[in-house]
ZADO-1210 file (C-alpha; in nm, 4 decimals, padded with zeros to 6 digits):
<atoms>
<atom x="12.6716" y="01.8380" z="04.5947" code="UNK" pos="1"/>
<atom x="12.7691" y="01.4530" z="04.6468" code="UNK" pos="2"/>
<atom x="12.7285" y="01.3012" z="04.9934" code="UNK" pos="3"/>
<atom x="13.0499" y="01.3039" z="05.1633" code="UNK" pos="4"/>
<atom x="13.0755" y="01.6866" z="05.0690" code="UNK" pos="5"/>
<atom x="12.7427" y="01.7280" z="05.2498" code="UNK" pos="6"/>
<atom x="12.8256" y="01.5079" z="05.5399" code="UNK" pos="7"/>
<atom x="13.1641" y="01.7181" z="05.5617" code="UNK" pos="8"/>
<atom x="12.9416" y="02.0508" z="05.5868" code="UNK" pos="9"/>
<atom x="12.6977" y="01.9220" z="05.8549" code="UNK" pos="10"/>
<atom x="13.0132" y="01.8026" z="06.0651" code="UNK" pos="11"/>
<atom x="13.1446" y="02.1542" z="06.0234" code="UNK" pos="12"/>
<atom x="12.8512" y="02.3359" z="06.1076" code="UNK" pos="13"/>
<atom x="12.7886" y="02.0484" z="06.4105" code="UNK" pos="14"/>
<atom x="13.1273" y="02.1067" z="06.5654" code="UNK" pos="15"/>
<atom x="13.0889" y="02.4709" z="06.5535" code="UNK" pos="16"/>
<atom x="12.7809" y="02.4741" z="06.7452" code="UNK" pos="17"/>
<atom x="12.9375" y="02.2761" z="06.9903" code="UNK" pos="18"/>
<atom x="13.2714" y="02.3868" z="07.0284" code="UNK" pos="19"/>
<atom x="13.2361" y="02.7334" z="06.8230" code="UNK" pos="20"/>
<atom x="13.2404" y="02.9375" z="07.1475" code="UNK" pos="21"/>
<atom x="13.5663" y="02.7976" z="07.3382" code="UNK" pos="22"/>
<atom x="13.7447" y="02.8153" z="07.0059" code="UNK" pos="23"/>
<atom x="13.6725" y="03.1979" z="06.9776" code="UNK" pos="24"/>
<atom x="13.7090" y="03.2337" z="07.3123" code="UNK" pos="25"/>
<atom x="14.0944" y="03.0431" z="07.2567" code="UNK" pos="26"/>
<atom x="14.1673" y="03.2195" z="06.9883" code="UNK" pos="27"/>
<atom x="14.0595" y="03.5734" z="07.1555" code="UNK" pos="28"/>
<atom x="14.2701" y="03.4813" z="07.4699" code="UNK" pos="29"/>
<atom x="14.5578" y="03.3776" z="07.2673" code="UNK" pos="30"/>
<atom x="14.5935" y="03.7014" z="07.0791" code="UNK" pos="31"/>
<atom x="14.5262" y="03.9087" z="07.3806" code="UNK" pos="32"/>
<atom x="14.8351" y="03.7641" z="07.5481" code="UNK" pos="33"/>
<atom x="15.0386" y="03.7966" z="07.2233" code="UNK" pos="34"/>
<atom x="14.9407" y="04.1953" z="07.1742" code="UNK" pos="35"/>
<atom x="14.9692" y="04.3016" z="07.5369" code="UNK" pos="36"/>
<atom x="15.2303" y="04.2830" z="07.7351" code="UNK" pos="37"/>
<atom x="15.0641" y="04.2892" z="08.1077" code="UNK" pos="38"/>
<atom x="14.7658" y="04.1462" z="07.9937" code="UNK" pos="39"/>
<atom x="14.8520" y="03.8221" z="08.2481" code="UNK" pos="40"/>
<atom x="14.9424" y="03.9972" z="08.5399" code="UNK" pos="41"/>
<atom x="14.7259" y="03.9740" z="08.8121" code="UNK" pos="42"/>
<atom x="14.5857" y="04.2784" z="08.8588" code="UNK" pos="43"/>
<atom x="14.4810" y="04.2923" z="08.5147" code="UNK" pos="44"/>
<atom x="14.2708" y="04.0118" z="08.4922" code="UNK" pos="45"/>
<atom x="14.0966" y="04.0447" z="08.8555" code="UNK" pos="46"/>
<atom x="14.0287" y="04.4133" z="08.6717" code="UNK" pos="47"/>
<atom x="13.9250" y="04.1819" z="08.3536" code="UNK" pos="48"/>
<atom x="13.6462" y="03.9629" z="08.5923" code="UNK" pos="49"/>
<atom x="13.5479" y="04.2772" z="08.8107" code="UNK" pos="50"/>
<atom x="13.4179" y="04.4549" z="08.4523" code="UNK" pos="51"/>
<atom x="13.2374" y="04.1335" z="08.3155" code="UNK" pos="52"/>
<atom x="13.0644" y="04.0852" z="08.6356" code="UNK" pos="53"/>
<atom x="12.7556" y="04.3584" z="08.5406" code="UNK" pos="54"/>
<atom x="12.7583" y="04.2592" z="08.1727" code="UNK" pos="55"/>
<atom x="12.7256" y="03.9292" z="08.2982" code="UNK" pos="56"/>
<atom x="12.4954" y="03.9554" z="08.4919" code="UNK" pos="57"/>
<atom x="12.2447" y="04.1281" z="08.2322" code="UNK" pos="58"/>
<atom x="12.3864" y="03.8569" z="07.9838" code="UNK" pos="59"/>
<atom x="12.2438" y="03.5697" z="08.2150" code="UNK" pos="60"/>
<atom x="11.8906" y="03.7774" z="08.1916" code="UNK" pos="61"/>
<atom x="11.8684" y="03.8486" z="07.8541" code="UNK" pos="62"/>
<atom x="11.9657" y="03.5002" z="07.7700" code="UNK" pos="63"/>
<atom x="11.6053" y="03.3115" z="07.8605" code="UNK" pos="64"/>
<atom x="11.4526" y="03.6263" z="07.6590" code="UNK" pos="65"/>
<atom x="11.6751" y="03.5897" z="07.3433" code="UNK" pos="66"/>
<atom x="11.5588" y="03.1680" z="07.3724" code="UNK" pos="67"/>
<atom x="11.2008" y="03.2531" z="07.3309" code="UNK" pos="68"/>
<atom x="11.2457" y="03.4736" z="06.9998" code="UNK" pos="69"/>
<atom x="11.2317" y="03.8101" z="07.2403" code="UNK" pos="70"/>
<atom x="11.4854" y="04.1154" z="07.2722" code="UNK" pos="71"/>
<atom x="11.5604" y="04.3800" z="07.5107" code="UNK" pos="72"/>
<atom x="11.7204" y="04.6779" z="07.4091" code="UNK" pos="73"/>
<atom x="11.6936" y="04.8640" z="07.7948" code="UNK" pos="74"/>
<atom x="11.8844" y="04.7015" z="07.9811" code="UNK" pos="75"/>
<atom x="12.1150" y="05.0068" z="08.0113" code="UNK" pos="76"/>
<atom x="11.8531" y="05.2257" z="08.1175" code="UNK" pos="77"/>
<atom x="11.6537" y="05.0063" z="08.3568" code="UNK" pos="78"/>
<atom x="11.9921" y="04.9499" z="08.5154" code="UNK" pos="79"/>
<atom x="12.0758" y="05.3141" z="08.5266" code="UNK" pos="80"/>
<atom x="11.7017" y="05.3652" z="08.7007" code="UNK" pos="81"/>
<atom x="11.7611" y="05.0319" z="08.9662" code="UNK" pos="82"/>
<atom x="12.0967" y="05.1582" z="09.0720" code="UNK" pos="83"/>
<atom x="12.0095" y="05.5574" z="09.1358" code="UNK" pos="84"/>
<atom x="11.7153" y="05.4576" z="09.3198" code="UNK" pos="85"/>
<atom x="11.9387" y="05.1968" z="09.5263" code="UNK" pos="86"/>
<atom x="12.1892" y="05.4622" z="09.6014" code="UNK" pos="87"/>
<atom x="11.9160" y="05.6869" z="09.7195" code="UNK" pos="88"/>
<atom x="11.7729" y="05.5015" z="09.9623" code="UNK" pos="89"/>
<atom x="12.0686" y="05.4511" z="10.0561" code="UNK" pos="90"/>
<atom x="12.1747" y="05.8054" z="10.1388" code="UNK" pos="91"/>
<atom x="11.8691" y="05.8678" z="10.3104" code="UNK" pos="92"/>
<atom x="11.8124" y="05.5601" z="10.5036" code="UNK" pos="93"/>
<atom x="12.1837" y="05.3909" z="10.5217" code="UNK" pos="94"/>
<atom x="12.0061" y="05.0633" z="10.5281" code="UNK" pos="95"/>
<atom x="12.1784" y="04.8731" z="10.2664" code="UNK" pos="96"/>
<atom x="11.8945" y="04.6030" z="10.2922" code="UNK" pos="97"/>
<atom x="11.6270" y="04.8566" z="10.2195" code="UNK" pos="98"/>
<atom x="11.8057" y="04.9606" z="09.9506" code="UNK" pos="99"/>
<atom x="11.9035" y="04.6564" z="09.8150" code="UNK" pos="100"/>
<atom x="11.5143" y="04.5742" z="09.8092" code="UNK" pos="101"/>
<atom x="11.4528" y="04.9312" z="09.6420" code="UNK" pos="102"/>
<atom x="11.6544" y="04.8424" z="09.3870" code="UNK" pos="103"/>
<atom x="11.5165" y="04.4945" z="09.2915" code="UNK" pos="104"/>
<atom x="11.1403" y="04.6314" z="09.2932" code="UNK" pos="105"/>
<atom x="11.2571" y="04.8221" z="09.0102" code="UNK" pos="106"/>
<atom x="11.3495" y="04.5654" z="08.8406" code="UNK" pos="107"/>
<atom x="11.0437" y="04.3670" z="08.9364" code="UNK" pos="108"/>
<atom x="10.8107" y="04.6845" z="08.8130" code="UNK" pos="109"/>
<atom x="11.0402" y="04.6971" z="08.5112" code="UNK" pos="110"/>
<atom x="10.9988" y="04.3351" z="08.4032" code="UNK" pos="111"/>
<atom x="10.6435" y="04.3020" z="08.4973" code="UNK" pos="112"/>
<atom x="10.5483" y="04.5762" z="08.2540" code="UNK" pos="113"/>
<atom x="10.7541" y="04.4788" z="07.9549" code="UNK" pos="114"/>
<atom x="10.6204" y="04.0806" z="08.0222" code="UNK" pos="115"/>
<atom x="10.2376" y="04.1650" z="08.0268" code="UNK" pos="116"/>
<atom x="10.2779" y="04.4471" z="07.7459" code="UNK" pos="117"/>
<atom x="10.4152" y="04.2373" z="07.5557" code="UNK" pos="118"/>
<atom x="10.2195" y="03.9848" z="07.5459" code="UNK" pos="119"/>
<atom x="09.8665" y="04.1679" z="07.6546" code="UNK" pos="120"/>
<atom x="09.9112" y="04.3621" z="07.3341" code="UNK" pos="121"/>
<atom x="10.1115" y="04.1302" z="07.1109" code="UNK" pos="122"/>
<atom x="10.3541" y="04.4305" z="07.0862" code="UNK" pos="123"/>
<atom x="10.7025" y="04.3421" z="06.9296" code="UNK" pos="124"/>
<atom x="10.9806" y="04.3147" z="07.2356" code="UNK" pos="125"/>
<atom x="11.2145" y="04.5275" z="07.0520" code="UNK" pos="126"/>
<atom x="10.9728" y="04.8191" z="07.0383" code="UNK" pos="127"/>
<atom x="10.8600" y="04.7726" z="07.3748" code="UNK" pos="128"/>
<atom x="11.1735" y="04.7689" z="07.5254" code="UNK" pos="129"/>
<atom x="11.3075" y="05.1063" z="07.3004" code="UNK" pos="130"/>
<atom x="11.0205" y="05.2731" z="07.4575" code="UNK" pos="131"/>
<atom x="11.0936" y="05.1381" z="07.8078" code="UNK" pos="132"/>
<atom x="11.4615" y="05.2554" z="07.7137" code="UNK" pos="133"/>
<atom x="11.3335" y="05.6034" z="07.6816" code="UNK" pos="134"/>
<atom x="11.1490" y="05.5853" z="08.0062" code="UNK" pos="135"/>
<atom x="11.3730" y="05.4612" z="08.2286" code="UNK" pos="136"/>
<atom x="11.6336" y="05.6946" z="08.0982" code="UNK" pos="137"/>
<atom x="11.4125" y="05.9925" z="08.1175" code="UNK" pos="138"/>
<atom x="11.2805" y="05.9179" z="08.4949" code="UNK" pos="139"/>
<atom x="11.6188" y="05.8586" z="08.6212" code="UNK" pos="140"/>
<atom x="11.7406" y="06.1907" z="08.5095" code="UNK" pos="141"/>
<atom x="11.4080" y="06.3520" z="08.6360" code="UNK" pos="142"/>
<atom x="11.4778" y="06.1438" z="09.0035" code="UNK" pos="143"/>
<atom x="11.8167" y="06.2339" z="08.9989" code="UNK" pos="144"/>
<atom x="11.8122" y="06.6077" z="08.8710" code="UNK" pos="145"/>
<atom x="12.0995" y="06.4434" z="08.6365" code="UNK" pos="146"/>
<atom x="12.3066" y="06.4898" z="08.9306" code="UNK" pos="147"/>
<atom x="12.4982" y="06.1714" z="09.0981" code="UNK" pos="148"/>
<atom x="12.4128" y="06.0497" z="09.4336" code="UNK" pos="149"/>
<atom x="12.6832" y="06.0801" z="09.7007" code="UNK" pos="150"/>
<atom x="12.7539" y="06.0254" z="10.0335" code="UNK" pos="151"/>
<atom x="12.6341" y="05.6362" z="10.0199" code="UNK" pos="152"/>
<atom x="12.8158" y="05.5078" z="10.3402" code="UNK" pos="153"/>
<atom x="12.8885" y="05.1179" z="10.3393" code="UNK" pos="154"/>
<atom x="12.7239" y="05.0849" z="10.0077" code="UNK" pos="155"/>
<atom x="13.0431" y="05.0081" z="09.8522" code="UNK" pos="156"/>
<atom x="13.0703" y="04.7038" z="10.0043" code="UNK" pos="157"/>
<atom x="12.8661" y="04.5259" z="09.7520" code="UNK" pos="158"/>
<atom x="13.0931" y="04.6099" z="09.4648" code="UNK" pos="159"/>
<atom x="13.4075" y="04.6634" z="09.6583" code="UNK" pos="160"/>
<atom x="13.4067" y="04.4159" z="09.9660" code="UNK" pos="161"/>
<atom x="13.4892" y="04.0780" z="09.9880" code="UNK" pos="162"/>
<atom x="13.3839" y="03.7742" z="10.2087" code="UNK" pos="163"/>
<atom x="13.7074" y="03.5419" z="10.3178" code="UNK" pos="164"/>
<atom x="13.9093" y="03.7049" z="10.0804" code="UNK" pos="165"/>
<atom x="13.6936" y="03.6331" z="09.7799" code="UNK" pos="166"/>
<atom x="13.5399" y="03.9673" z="09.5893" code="UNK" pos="167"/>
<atom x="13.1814" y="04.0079" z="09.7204" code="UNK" pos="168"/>
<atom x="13.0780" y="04.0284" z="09.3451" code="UNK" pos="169"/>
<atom x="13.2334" y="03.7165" z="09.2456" code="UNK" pos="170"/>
<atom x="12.9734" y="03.5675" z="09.5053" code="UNK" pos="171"/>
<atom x="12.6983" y="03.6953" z="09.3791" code="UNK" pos="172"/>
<atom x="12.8083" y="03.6326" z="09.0063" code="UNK" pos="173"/>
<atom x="12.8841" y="03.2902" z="09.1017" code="UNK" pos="174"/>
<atom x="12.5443" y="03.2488" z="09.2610" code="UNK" pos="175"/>
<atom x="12.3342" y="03.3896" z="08.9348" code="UNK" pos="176"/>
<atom x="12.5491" y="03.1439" z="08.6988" code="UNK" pos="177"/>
<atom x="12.4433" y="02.8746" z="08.8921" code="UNK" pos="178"/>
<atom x="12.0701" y="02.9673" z="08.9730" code="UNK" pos="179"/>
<atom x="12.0373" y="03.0811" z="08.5706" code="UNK" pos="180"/>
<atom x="12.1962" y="02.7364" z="08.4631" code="UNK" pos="181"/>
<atom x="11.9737" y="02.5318" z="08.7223" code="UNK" pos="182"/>
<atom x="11.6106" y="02.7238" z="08.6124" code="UNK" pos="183"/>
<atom x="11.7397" y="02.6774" z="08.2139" code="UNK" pos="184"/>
<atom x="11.8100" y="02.2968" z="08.2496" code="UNK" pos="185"/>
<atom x="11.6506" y="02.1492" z="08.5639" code="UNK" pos="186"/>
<atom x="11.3085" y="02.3173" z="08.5495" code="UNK" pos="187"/>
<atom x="10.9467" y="02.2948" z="08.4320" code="UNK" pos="188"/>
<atom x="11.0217" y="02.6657" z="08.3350" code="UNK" pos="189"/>
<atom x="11.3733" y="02.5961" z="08.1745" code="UNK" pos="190"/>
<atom x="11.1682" y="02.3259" z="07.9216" code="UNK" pos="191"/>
<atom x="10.9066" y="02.5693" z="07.8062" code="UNK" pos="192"/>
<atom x="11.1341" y="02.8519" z="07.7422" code="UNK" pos="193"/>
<atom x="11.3158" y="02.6054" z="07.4746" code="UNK" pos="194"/>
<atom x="10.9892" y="02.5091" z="07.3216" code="UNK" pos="195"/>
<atom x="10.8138" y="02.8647" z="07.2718" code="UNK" pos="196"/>
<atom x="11.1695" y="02.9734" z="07.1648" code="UNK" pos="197"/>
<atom x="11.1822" y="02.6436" z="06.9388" code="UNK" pos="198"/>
<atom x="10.8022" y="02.6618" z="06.8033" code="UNK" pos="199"/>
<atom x="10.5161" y="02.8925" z="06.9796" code="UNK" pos="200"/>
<atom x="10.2363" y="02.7426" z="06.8019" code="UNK" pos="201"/>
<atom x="10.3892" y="02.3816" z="06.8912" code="UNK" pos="202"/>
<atom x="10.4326" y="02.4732" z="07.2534" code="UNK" pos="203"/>
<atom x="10.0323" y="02.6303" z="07.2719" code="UNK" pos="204"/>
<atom x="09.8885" y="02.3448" z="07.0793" code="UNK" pos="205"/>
<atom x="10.0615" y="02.1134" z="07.3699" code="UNK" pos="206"/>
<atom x="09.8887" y="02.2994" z="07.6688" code="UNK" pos="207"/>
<atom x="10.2069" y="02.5535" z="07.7377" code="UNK" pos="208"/>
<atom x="10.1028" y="02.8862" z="07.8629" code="UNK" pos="209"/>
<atom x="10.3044" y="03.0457" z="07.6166" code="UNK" pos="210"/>
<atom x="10.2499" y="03.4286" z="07.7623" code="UNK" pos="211"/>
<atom x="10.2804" y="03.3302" z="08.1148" code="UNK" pos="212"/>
<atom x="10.6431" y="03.1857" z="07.9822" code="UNK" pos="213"/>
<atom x="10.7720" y="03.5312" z="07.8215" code="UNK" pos="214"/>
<atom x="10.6253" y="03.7075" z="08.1013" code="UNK" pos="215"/>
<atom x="10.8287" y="03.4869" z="08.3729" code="UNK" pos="216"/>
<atom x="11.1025" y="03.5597" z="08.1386" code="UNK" pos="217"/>
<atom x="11.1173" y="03.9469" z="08.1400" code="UNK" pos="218"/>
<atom x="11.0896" y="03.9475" z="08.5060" code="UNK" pos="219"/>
<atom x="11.3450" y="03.7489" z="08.5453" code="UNK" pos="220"/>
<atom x="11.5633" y="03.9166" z="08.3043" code="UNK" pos="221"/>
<atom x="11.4429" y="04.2640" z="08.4970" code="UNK" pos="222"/>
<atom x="11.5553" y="04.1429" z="08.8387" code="UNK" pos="223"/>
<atom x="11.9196" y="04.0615" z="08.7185" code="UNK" pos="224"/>
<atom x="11.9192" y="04.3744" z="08.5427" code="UNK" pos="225"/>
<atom x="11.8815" y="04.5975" z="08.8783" code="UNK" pos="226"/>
<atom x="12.1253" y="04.3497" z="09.0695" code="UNK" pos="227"/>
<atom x="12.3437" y="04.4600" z="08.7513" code="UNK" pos="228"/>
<atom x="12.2723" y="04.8437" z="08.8282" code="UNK" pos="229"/>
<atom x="12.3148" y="04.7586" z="09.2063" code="UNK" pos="230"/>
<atom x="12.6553" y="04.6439" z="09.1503" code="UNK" pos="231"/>
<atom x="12.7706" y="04.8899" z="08.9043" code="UNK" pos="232"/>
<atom x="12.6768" y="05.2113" z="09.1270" code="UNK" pos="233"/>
<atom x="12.7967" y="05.0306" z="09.4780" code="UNK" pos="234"/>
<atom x="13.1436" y="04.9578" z="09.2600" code="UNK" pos="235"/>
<atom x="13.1887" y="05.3331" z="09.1636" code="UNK" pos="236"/>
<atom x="12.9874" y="05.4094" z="09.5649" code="UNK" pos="237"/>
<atom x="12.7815" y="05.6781" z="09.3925" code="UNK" pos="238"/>
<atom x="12.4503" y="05.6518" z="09.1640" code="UNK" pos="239"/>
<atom x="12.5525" y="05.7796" z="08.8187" code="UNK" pos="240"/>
<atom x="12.2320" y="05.8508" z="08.5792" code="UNK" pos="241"/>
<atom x="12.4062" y="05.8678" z="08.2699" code="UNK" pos="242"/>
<atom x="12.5725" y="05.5411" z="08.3626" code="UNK" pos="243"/>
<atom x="12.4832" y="05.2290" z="08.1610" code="UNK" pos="244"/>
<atom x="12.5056" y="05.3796" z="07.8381" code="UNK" pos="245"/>
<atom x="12.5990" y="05.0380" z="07.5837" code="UNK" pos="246"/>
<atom x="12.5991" y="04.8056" z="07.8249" code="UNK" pos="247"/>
<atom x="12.2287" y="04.6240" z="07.6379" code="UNK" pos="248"/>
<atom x="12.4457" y="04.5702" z="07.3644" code="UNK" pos="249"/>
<atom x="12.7755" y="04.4363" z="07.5181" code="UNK" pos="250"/>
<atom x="12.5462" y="04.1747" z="07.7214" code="UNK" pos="251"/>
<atom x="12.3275" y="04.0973" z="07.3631" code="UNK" pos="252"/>
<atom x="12.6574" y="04.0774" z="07.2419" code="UNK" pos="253"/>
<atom x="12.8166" y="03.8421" z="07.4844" code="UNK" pos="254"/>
<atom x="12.4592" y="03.6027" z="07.3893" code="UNK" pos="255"/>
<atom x="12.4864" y="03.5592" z="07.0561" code="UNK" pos="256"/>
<atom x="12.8269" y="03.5378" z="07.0483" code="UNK" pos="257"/>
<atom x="12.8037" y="03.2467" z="07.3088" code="UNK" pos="258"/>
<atom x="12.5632" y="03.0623" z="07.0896" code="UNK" pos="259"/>
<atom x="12.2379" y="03.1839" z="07.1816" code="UNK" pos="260"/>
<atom x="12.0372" y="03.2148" z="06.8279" code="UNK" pos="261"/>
<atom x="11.8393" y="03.5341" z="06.7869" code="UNK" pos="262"/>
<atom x="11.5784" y="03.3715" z="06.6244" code="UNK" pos="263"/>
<atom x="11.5145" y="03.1824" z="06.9586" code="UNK" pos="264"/>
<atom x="11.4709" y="02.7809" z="07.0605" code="UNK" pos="265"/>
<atom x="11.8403" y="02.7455" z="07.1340" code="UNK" pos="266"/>
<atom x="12.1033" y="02.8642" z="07.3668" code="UNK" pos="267"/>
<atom x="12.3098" y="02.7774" z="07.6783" code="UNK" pos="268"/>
<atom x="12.3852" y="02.9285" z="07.9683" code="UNK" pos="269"/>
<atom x="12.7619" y="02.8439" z="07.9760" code="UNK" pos="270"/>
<atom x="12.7643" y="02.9562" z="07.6120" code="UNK" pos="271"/>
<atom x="12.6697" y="03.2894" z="07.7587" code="UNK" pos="272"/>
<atom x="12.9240" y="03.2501" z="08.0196" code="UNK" pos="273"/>
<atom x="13.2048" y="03.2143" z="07.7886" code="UNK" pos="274"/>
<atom x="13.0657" y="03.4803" z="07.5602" code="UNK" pos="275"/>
<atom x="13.0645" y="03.7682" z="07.8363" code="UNK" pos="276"/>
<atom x="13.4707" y="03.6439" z="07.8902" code="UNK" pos="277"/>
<atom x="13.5363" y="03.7076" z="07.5570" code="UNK" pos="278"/>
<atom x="13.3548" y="04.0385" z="07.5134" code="UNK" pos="279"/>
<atom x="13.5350" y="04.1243" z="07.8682" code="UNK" pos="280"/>
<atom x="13.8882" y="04.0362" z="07.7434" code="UNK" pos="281"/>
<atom x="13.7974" y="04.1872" z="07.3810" code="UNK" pos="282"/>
<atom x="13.7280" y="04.5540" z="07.5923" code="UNK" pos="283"/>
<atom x="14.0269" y="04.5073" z="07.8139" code="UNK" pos="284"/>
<atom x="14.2487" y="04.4736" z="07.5679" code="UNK" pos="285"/>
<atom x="14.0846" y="04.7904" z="07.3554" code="UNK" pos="286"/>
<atom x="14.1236" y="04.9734" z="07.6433" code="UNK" pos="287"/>
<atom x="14.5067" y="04.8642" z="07.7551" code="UNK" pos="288"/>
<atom x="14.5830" y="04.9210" z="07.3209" code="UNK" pos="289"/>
<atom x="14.4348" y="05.2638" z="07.3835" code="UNK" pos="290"/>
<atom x="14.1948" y="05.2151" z="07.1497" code="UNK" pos="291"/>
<atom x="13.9538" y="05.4809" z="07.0550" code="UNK" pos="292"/>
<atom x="13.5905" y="05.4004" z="07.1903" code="UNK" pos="293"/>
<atom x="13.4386" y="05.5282" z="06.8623" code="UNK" pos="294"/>
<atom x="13.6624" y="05.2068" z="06.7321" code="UNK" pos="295"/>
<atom x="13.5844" y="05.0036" z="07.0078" code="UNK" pos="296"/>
<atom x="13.1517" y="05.0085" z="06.8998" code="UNK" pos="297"/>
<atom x="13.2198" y="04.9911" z="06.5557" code="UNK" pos="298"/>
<atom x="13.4724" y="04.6812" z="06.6685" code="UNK" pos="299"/>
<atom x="13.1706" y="04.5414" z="06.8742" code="UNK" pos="300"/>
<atom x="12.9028" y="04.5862" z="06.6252" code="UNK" pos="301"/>
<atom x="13.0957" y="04.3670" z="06.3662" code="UNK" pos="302"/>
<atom x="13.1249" y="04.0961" z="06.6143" code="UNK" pos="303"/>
<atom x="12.7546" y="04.1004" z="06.6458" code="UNK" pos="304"/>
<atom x="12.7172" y="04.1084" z="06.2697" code="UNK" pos="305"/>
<atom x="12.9758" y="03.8278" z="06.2263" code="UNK" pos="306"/>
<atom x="12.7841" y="03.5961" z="06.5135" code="UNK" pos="307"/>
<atom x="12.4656" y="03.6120" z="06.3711" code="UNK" pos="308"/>
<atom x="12.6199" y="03.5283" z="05.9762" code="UNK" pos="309"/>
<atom x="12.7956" y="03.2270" z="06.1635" code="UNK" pos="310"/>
<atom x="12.4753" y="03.1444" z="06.3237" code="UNK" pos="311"/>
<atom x="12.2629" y="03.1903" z="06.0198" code="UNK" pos="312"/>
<atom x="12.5170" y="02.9689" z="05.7785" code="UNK" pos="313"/>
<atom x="12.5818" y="02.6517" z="06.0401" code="UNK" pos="314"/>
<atom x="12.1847" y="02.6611" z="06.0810" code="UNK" pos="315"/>
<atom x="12.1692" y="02.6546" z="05.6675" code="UNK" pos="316"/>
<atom x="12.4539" y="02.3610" z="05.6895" code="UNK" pos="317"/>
<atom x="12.2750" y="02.1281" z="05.8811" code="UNK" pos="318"/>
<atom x="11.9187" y="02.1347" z="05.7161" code="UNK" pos="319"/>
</atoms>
């Protein structure tokens, strides 16, 4: 292959990693407004933001895993496990701080023990967390009886309220994007995600506490997963335990398919901004098609499959 050809390659594969994301995200938009009619209307797309505020939020999370080379497949679960015991204390106490805190301990607990075993035991993420799937999934149908939790009083107004006229959750979305994007690029802890993503052995041999990294990682992945489950049970003002189900994979999804490379060292938290948007508007518009959902996860799974050949091929390009 001559020169300019190569040159032509790398500038394709360089442009994609920069721009790759809006342009999907364009493209998706574009055909969403051509294939359904009230797809701009105003209720429909405050519906669109409402349902990629959770994924979004678990998306932010599992982004500074995904960086180092990690995965976390129980999101869904731990979520499931946060919210219930939210909603609980809730229902007895009708404190909606201690419940609030309840919640977030979970996710603490939850992080704390996938970071150390992780790294205590050099056990692969993936298998960790599919054990911690089964777990959390198990213990909130043993808590719950499998039953949901009612009579929650003003624990809707997470998920349902709003503050001067602005959705309460749009707040506290708002707030995560920015606090996620500030610890990624402004922080000690930001630069030695990227380098034990980017090269473990590098980052050790430099004086990087390498475990202490991935643990700092999973617990802050676990505390936006039970503000996720927080959310999602104070938007539907009941703790569901089967709730959850998918939702690890619509928020891995929403990462790689905002740039974030599963092999680790690179990603952005904007990419996974625009990523959970285009996820969002890809299940809206399933849903408003009427769409079956069997469709709609073989429809999802190719778009993983798709990302990662994209991700795989630019990479290959630009060597």
């Amino acid at each position: 292959m001559n020169n300019a050809a190569l040159a032509g390659k790398w500038d394709l594969a360089a442009v994609y990693r920069k721009y790759g994301t809006f342009i999907i995200f364009a493209i998706i938009f574009l055909l969403a407004s051509f294939f359904t009619r009230n797809f701009f209307s105003q209720a429909n797309l405050t519906n669109v933001v409402r349902q990629m505020v959770v994924v979004t939020l678990l998306a932010l999370g599992v982004t500074f895993v995904i960086i180092l080379g990690h995965i976390d497949v129980s999101l869904g679960s731990v979520m499931a496990l946060a919210g219930c015991i939210s909603a609980e204390v809730m229902r007895t106490t009708q404190s909606l701080w201690l419940a609030v805190f309840a919640g977030l301990a979970v996710g603490v607990v939850v992080g704390l023990i996938n970071g150390y075993t992780i790294t205590y035991f050099t056990i692969p993420a993936f298998i960790m967390t599919l054990a911690m799937t089964t777990v959390a999934r198990g213990s909130v149908l043993l808590f719950t009886g499998g039953k949901p939790i009612t009579r929650l009083g003003s624990f809707s107004v997470i998920g349902q309220g709003r503050v001067a006229g602005i959705p309460i959750v749009f707040v506290i979305l708002a707030f995560f994007l920015v606090l996620s994007w500030f610890l990624l690029n402004h922080t000690r802890f930001g630069r030695y995600i990227y380098a034990v993503g980017g090269n473990r052995s590098a980052s050790i041999a430099s004086g990087i506490n390498a475990d202490g990294v991935v643990r700092k990682a999973f617990l802050f992945n676990g505390i936006l997963t039970a503000i996720a489950g927080i959310v999602l049970m104070s938007r539907m003002n009941s703790g569901q335990p089967a709730a959850g189900i998918g939702y690890e994979f619509d928020a891995i999804t929403a990462v790689v398919v905002g740039g974030t490379s599963l092999a680790g060292g690179n990603g952005t938290i904007l990419g996974t901004f625009i990523g959970s948007m285009i996820i969002a508007v890809i299940n809206n518009n399933l849903n408003l098609l009427n769409v079956n959902s069997y469709w709609q996860q073989i429809v999802k799974g190719i778009i993983i499959l798709i990302a990662v050949i994209i991700d795989v091929r630019t990479k290959r390009a630009a060597k």
